[in-house]
N, C-alpha and C positions, 0 to 999 in steps of 0.2 A: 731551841728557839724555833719557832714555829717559822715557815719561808713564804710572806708573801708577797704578792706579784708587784705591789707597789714599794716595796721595801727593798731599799741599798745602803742602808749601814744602819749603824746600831750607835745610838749618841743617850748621853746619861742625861736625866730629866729629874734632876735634885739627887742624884746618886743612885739614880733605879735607871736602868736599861730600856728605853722605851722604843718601838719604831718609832720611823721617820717615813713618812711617803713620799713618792717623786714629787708630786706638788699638790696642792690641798686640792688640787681640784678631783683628785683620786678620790678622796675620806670628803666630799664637800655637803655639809651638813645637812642640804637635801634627798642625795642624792641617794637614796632607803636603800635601792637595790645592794650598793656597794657595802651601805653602813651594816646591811642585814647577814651580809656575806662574813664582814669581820666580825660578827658576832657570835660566829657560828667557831666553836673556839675546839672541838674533838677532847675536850674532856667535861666527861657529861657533867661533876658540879659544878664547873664553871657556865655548862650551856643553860643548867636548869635555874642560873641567877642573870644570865645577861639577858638571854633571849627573852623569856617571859616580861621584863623588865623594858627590852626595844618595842617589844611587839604593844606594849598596853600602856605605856609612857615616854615614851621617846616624843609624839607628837603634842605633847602636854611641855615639854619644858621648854626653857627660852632660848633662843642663836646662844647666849653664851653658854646655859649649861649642856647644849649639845655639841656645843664647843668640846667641852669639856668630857663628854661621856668619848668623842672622837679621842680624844687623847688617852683616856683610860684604856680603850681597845689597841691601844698602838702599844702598852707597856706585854711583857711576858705574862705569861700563861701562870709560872710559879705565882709569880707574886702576886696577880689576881684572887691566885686561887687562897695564898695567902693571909691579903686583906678581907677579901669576903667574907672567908668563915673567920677573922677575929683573931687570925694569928698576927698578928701583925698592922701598919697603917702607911700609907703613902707619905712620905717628905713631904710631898704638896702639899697644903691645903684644900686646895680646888679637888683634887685629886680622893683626898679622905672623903670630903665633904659629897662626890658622886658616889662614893662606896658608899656612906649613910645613907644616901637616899637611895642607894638601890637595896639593900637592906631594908630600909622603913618600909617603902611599896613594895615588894615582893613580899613582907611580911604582914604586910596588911589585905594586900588582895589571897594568900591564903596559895594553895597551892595549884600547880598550873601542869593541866595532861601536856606531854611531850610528844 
């Protein structure tokens, strides 16, 4: 599991392992700098599906589904990696439903230099 700075314990999020931050105001859904940082995830499929996807949609969706992409960054690295390419799909709902649409737009904008 990856260790970061806002992160003190590990609490299950419909049976998947998600972080937790000291308080939203760490991950707070404006604040790009910090959301840009946890995006940045050291395994390059996963950089070449999150990143591209914060950098050219992040400011297009709405407080809750960046709600929502916040939480998805706070789940493990595995099951990211997981979900995205199709091995798998989150318990959530909310949770699936950010993997489709990061899937749909990263697959419609086409490929992105890194």
């Amino acid at each position: 599991m990856r260790v970061l700075p806002y992160q003190v314990s590990v609490a299950q999020e419909h049976g998947k392992p998600c972080r937790k931050e000291v308080s939203h105001n760490n991950m707070d859904i404006n604040n790009k700098a910090r959301i840009h940082w946890a995006c940045r995830r050291g395994m390059r499929e996963l950089d070449i599906s999150i990143m591209p996807f914060f950098e050219h949609e992040y400011d297009t969706l709405s407080d809750a589904d960046k709600a929502v992409f916040i939480r998805l960054l706070e789940c493990d690295d595995p099951d990211l990696f997981n979900w995205l390419m199709n091995h798998g799909a989150p318990h959530d709902q909310d949770l699936q439903r950010m993997v489709s649409l990061i899937q749909t737009r990263n697959k419609a904008r086409g490929p992105v230099a890194m």
